[in-house]
N, C-alpha and C positions, 0 to 999 in steps of 0.2 A: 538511258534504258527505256523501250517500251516498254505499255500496257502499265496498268498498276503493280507497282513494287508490294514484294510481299508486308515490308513494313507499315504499309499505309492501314492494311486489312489488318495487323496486329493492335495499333492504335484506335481501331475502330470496333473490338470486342468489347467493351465496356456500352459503350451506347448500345451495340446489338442488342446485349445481356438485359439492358434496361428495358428496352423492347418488349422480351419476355418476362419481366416481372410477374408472377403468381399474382393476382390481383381477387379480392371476395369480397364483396360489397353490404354485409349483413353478418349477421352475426353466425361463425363457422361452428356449430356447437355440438358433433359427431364428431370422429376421431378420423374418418374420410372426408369429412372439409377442412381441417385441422392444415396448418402449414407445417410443413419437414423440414428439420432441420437435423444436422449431425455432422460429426468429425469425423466419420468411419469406424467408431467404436462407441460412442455414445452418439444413443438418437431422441431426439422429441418431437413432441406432436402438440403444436401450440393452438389449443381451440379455444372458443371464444363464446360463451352465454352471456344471453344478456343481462347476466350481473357478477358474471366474475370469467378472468382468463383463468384458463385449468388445461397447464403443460402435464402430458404422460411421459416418461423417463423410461426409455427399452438401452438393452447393452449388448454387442456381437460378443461379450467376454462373460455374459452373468446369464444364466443358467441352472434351471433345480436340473443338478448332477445324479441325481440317483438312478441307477439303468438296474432291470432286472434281464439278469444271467443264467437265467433256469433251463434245468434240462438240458447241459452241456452233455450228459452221457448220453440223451437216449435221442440225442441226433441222426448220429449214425455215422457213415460217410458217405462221400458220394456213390458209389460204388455200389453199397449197401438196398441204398433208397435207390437207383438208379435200375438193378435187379428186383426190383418189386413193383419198380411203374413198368417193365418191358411185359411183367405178369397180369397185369392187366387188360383185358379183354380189350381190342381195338372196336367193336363194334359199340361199345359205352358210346351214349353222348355227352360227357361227360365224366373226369376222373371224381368226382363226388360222388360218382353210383357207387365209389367201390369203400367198402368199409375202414380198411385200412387206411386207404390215403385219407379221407378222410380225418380221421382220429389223427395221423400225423401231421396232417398242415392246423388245424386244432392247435395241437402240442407246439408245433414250431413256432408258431405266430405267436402264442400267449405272451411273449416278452415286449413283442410290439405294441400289446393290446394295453400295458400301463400307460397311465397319463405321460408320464417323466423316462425319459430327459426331456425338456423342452422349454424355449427360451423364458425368465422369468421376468416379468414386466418390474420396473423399478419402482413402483411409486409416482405419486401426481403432483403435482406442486400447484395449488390453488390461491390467486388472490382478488379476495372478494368486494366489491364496488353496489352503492345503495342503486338497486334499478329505478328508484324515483327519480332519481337526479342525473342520473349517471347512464349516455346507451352506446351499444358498442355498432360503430359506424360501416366496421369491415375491416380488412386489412389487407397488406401488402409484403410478399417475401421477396426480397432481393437477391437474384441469381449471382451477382458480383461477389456478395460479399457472405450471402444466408443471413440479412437481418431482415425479421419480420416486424412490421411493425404493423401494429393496432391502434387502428383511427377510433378515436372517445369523443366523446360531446359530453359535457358537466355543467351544468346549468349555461348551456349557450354558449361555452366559449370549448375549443377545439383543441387536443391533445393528441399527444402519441405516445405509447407504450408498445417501447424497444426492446425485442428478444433478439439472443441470439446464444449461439453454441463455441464455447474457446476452441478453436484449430488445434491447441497444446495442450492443452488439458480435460479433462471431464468436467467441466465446469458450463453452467450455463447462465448468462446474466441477462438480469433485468432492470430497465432504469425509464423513466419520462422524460420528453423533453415539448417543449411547447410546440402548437402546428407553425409551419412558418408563417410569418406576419402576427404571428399571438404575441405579444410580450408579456409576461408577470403574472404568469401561471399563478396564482394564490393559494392554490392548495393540492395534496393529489387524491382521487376519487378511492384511491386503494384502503380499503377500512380493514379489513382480515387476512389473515395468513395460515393455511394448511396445508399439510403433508399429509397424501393419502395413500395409507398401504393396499396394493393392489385387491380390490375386492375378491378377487378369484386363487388369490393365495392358497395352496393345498393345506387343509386342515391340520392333515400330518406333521408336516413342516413345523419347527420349534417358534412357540411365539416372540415376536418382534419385540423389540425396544426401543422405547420412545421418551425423548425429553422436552421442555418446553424449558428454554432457560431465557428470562426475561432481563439478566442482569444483562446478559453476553448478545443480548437481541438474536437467537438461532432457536431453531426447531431442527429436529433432527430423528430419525429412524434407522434402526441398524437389524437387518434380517439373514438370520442364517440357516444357510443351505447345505444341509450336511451328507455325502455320498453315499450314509447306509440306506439302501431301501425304507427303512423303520423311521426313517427321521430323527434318530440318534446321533448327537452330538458325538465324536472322540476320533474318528478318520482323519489322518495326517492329509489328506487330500480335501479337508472341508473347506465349502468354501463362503465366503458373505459379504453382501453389500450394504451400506449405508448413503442415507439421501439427507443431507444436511443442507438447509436454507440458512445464510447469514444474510440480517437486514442492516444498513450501513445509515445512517440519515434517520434516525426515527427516534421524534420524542418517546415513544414509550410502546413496550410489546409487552401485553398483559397476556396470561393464560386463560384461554377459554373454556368449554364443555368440554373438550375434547382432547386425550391425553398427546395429540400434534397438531394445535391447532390455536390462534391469536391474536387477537385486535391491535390495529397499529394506529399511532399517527404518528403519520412522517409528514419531514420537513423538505423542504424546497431540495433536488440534488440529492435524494435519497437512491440507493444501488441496492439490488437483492441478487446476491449469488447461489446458487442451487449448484452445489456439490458434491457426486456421486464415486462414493470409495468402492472397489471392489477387488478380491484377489481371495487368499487363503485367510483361512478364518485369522490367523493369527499375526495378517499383519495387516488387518483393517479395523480403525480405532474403534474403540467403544461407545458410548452413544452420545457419553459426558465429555468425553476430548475435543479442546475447542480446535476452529480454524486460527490458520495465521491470520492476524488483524489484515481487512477489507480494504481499510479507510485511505493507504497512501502506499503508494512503491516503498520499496524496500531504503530508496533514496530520499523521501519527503517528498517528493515535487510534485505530482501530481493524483490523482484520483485515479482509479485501476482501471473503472469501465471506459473509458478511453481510449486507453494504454490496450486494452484487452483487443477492441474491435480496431482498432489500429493493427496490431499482429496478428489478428485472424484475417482481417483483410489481403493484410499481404501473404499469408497462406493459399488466399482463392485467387490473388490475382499471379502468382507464379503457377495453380493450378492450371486458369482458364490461358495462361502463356502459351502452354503446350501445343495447342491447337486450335485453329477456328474456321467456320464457316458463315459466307453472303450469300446468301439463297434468294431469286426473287420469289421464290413458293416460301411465303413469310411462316405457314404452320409449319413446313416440315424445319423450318430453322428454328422455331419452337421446338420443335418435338426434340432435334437435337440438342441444344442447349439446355434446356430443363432437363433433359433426364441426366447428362452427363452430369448436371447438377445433383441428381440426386443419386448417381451413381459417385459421384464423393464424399458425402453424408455418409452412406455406408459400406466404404469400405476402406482399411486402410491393413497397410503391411503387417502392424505389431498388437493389430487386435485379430481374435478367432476370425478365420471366413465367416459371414455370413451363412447363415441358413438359407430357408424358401425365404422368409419373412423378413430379412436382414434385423436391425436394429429399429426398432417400431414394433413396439406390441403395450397392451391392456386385455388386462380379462383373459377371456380365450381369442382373443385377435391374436394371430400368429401362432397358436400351437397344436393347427389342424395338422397331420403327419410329422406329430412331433419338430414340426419348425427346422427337421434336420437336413443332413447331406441327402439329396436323391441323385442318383450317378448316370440316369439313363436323361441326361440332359440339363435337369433342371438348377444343378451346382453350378454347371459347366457356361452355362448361357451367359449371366450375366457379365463373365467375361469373354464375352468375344467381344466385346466394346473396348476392351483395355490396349490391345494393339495397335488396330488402324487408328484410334483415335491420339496415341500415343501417348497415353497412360499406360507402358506397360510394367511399372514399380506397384500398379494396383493389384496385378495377376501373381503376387510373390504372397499374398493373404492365399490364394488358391494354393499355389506350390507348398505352402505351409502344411494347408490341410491335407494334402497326398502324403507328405511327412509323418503326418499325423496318424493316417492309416494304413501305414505303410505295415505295420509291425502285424498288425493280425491280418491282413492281407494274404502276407506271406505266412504266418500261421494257417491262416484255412486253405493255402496251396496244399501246404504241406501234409495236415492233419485229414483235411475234411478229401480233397482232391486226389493226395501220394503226389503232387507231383513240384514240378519247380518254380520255381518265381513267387509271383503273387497272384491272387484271386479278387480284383476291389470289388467292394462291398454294391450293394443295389443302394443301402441306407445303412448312413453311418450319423454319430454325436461328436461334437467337440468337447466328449469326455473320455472319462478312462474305459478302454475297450478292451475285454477281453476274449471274445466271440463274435460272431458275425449276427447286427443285431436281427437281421431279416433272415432267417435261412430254411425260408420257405422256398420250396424249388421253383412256384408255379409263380415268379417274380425274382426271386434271389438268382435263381438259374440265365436271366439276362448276360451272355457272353459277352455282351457288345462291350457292357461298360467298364470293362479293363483293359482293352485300348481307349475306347474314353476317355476314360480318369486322366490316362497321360497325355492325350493329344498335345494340351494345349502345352504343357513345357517342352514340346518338339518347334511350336508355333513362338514361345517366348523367345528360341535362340534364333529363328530363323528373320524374326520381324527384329529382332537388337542386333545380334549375331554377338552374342556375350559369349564367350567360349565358358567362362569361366564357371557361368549358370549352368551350362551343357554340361558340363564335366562333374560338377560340384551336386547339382540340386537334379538335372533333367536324366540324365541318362541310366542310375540306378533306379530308378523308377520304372525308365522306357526300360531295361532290358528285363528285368522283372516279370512285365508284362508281355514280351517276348516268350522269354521262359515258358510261361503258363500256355500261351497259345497254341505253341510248336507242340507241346507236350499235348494237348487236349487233343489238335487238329490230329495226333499220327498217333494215336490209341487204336486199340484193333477195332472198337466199332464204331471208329470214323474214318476207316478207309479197310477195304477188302472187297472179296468175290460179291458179299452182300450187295455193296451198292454197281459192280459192272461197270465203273468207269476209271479206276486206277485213280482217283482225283479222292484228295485231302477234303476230309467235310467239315464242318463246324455243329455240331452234332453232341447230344442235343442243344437245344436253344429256347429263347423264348423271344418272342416278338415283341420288342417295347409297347406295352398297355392297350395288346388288341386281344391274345387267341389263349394266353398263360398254356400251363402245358397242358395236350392234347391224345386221346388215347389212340396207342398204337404212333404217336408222336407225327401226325399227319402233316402238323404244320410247327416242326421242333425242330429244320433243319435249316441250313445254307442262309440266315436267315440277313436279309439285304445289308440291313446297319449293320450283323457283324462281319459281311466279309468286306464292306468297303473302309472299313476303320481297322478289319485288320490287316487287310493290303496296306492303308496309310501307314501303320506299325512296322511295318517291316521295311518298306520304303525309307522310312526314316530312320530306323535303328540303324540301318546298311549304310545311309548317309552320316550319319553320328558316328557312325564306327570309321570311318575316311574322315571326317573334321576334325576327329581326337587324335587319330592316330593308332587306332586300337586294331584295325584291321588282320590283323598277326595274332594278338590276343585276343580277340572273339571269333577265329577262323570257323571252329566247328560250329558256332552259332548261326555265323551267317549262313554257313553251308546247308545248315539245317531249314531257316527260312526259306533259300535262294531255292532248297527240292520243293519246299510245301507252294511257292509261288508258281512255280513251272508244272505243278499237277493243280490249280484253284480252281475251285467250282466257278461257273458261270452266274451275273449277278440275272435273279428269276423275274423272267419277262410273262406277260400275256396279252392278249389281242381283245382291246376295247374299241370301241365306235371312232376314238381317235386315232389308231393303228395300233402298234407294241408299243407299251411302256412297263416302264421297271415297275412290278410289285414287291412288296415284303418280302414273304415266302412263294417256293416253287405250287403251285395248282391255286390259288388264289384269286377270287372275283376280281377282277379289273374296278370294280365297283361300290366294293367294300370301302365303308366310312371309317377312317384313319381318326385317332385318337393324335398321335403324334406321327409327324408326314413320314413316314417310312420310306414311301415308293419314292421321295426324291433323295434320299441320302445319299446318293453317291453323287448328286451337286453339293450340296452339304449336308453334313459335315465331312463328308470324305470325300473330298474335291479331289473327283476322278473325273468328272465331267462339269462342262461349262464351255467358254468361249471356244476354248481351247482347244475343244473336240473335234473329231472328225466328224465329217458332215451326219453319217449314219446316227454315229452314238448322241450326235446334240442333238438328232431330231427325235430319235428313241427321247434322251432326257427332258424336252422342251416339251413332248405329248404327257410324260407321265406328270411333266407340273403341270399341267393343264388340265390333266384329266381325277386329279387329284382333290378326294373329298376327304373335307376334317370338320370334326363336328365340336372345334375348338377346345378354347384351354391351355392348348398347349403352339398355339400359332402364330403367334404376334408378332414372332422376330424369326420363328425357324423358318415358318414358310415363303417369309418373302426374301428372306435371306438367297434361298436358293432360285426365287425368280431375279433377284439385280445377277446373282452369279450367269444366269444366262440372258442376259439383259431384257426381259421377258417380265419386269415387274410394272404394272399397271398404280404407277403410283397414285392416282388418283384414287384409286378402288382402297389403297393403301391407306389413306389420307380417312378415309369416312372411317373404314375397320378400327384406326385409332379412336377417334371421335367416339365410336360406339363403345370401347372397352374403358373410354376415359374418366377415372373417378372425380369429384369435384378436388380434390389436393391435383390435379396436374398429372398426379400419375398414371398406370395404365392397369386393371386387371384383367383377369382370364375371363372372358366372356365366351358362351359357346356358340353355337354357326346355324346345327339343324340336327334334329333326331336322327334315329336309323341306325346310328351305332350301340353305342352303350347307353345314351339317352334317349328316355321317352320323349312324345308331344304334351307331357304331364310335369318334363324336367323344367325349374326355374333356370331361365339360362343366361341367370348372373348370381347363381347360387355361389360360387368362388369370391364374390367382387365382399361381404364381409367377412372374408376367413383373415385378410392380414392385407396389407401392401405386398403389391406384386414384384417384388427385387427382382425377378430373372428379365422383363420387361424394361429396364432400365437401360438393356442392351439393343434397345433400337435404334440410334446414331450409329453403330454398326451397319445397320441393313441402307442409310444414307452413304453412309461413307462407300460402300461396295456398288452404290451409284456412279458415286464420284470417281474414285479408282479401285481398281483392283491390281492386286499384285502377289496374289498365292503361288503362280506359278514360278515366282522369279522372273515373269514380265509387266510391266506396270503399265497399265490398260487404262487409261482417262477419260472419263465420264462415260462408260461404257450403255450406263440404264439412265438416262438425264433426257429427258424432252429439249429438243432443239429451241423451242422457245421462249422457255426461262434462263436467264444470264443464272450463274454462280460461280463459285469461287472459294477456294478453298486454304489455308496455310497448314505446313508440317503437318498433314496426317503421312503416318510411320506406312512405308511399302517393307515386304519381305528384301532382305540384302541389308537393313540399316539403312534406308533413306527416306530421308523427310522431304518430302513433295509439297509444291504448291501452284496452283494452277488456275485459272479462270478461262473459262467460255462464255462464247456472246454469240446468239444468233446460229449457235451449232458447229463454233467455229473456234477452236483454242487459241487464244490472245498470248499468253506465254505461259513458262513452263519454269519455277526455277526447283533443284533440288541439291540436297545436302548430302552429300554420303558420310554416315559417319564413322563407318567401319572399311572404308577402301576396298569395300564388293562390286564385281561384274556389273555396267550398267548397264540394264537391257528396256527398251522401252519400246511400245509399239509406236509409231511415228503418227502422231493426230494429222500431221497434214500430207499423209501420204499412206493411204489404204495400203495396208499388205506388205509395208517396210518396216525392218525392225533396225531400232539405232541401238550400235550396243559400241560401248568404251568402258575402259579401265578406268579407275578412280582413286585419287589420295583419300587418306583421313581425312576429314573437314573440309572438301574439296564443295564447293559450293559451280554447280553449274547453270547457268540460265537460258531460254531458248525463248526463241521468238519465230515463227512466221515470216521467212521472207517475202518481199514485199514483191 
């Protein structure tokens, strides 16, 4: 076999991985230089003062549940409100001027405006070391495996203090071991132990319970969260967490000041587990119920924390299996590694989706916008990393949550609309819902995001080719949303003598977070994002409906989209300095600063255009991302998402943008670009970077991978946006049809090619050594094919 076998590059992720170690050389002592760790459902934040480590404890599953519900009658329905904004004077600049709407966006938002729902921070777990003697050197987080260790210094001789997160459980251990070359540690610098309930705790909320029990060596806190508004105890729905530390190794854990809090001394081999219960109040212990003994397996033979990071290893390293990349651009092999790093931390199948914030919070860290679902992108993002990277078991935590809101969705079709399907929500909780929590129109009225919501489970069966998802989880969802469009788009006043073109509108609308609604609805129509997401919708239901078999039973469905497709408004162009490009809405400055990239969605997310295009339409798309201003936030991964889509991304310009948003933990937040839109020259423009960790940014090993290949169309396009002069290389990242690709170039020049099919899909590939040839063959199941460059 030429060129390098894929196996050589699989045995060589672990050194990469090492590579990019999280590395802080000084004491980490903010909650943003803090190292991350998590299992996808518990997270922590291991920082570091110089006299004591003090872990934060956040959960994707623990939550103050209480939502307020107010004002369910005096809503209205659409219809209702919908005939009182047409009453509106067009010439307002401004629906504010008018009394009415006024007092009801008032009334409608007031539910938004409570603190709660929003994620509830766990408690801290504190242990404290004499700063005379004792400094803390820096430390180190391992992408392999997520153990962080902290470099000590103790009167001149050199330690480490091992954290890390169980893969299996919500448990988090602590243990020393001497620096290498140290032998006969003599003692450990750790003198206290505390459990600290989150400062920012709602008053409301029932107080906590806490024990110090010095016999059983544990500290322990148990805090509940109960779903009445009032903070009343008795809802079968309540729920509570407890934060319990067992110390394993210690002569003696005495009670301090503090009703969680304890002076130790421990001995040589001493292990601290920090244990976080959480579920219905009723069946998470009470404060006094011990752990199962620490000290020894279930079998005698050996010591746990061992045994623990042994199994959580092999959790990360059948994670990091899945895929990898050699990059000779050493940051952008960083940038991928670590975040996909940290896109496993938090999230995983059988815990809630993540929020904005995922699993990481303290205080009010995390609970700007209620920490919850926003649908006009910001849910949605974090997983487009989960396909091409071939994680796509991570994207079943998202399908959950559509699960989740699926029920009042299709309630506000029904109730609020009259009409069929479902209506997803702008902002939704991962609690109990019984109303739509935002149903404010000038935001909630966002059409786009109910083709949204479901893209991605049309993208989960097309990148697996699972039938079985399709059938089961994806498709009542997608026709749902179906439903609702068909019905929206052929209302009588979205299509009549009014508008003079016999063409289906989308009508009204609202422009994701630039113009909200407008009087006389100037800029309420056609609007870009929702007709390219809802063409995607329909395209794919048509296609879903031929994969199932349904074609017979959804005849009048399809027939219904297949008329509104054949009358679709045109997506609204206008004439900037760089010639036509796509705008948001129809009559729209060329030059108006974009909050989120609007004018290129139809490269993505609704991949109508790209390589793929005919020459007109790429160059139309190629001007509008060029001519494209965002006054960030919301850019990290959208917008360059859809320059690799047209191989047009400037990755070095890319390279510094990260740089600039990058927090000291490694991660990345919302930094913004330039006034002129919604921000002044007065705006701090990293006012975002302390609201929380940036989770939807985790999704930038996407915007590499759509370097490397692409294959949305059902053709697999290799290294389409890659600089000629850097070598890379890549194993199993997942192409649409179910195959796992892997591939290296040198020199601009593809060395080989091997791929997997694992579903017996059409192979279709552009041909790397032959411009303008397409190789296409049939395939078995597990059909393994490799290619090479003849000589």
């Amino acid at each position: 076999m030429e060129g390098l076998p894929f196996w050589r590059l699989c045995m060589n992720i672990i050194d990469r991985l090492r590579k990019h170690n999280l590395r802080y050389d000084r004491p980490a002592a903010t909650f943003f230089e803090g190292a991350l760790l998590g299992n996808g459902g518990l997270g922590a934040v291991v920082t570091t003062r110089p006299d004591a480590i003090v872990i934060h404890f956040g959960h994707n599953d623990v939550w103050d549940i209480r939502i307020a519900e107010n004002h369910k009658d005096d809503i209205g329905t659409f219809e209702e409100v919908f005939e009182r904004l047409k009453a509106i004077p067009s010439h307002y600049a401004s629906l504010d001027e008018d009394d009415w709407y006024r007092e009801y966006v008032k009334m409608a938002s007031e539910n938004y405006a409570f603190p709660y729902p929003r994620p509830m921070p766990c408690g801290t777990l504190l242990l404290g070391f004499d700063q005379r003697t004792t400094e803390v050197l820096g430390h180190e987080l391992h992408l392999e495996n997520g153990l962080c260790e902290v470099h000590l210094l103790t009167e001149g001789v050199r330690s480490i203090l091992q954290v890390f997160v169980d893969q299996k459980s919500d448990r988090l251990w602590v243990a020393m071991k001497d620096e290498p070359g140290v032998k006969g540690l003599a003692s450990t610098p750790i003198e206290r132990i505390k459990l600290i309930p989150d400062p920012e705790t709602p008053k409301d909320l029932p107080t906590y319970s806490a024990i110090v029990d010095e016999a059983n060596r544990k500290l322990a806190f148990r805090q509940p969260l109960p779903y009445a508004v009032n903070g009343i105890e008795g809802d079968a729905e309540d729920r509570t967490f407890r934060l319990l530390a067992k110390v394993s190794g210690a002569d003696s854990l005495q009670r301090g000041t503090g009703d969680t809090e304890a002076s130790l001394s421990l001995n040589a081999g001493w292990v601290i587990c920090a244990v976080l219960e959480h579920g219905l109040s009723s069946n998470v212990p009470s404060v006094e119920e011990d752990l199962e003994p620490l000290e020894k397996r279930s079998d005698g033979k050996s010591f746990p924390f061992k045994d623990a990071l042994t199994e959580s290893g092999s959790v990360w390293q059948e994670y990091w299996s899945r895929s990898g990349v050699a990059l000779a651009d050493e940051t952008l092999e960083a940038v991928w590694y670590r975040n996909l790093y940290f896109f496993n931390c938090s999230v995983k199948p059988d815990a809630s989706c993540p929020g904005i914030f995922a699993n990481w919070s303290y205080g009010k860290i995390g609970a700007e916008w209620h920490g919850d679902y926003h649908m006009n992108y910001n849910t949605q993002q974090p997983f487009w990393v989960a396909f091409s990277s071939n994680h796509a078991d991570k994207h079943l935590a998202y399908a959950n949550m559509v699960d989740h809101v699926l029920p009042v969705s299709r309630k506000w079709a029904r109730e609020y609309y009259g009409m069929r399907g479902a209506y997803f929500p702008h902002s939704a909780f991962p609690v109990r819902m019984t109303m739509m929590p935002y149903p404010v129109p000038h935001w909630g009225w966002e059409i786009c995001e109910t083709p949204w919501t479901v893209q991605s489970l049309w993208w989960h069966y097309l990148y697996t080719m699972d039938k079985t998802f399709l059938a089961d989880r994806a498709f009542g969802p997608m026709k749902d949303a179906v439903l609702f469009m068909v019905d929206y788009m052929k209302r009588p006043d979205a299509i009549g003598e009014q508008w003079g073109d016999g063409l289906y509108h989308i009508f009204p609308t609202v422009v994701p977070e630039l113009y909200e609604l407008t009087p006389g609805f100037r800029k309420n129509r056609d609007c870009i994002v929702d007709l390219t997401l809802t063409k995607f919708l329909f395209r794919a239901f048509a296609q879903a409906c031929e994969t199932l078999g349904k074609e017979t039973e959804e005849a009048a469905l399809l027939a219904e989209t297949s008329e509104v497709l054949s009358r679709f408004p045109a997506y609204p162009t206008a004439q900037s300095g760089r010639g036509t490009v796509f705008v948001s809405v129809a009559g729209e400055d060329p030059e108006v600063v974009y909050n989120v990239p609007n004018g290129i969605s139809t490269v993505f997310p609704g991949e109508d255009h790209g390589l793929h295009s005919p020459a007109e339409e790429y160059a139309i798309a190629v001007q509008s991302y060029r001519n494209h201003r965002n006054e960030g936030g919301n850019d990290l991964v959208f917008y360059p998402m859809a320059g690799a889509r047209l191989g047009q991304l400037d990755l070095e310009r890319f390279k510094r943008q990260i740089a600039y948003c990058m927090l000291p933990n490694g991660t990345c937040t919302d930094k913004l670009l330039q006034s002129g839109g919604r921000y002044s020259d007065t705006t701090p423009f990293d006012y975002m970077a302390p609201m929380g960790i940036w989770f939807e940014n985790f999704a930038l090993p996407a915007v590499i991978n759509e370097c490397l290949m692409q294959s949305y169309t059902g053709v697999i396009r290799l290294f389409p946006n890659w600089p000629e002069d850097k070598p890379a290389e890549f194993f199993t990242l997942r192409a649409v049809g179910g195959f796992l690709v892997s591939a290296a170039v040198d020199e601009g020049e593809v060395s080989w090619i091997e791929i997997v099919s694992e579903a017996g899909s059409k192979l279709r590939l552009h041909d790397p050594w032959n411009e303008g040839r397409m190789l296409e063959r049939d395939t078995t199941v597990g059909e393994k094919i490799r290619l090479v460059k003849q000589a």
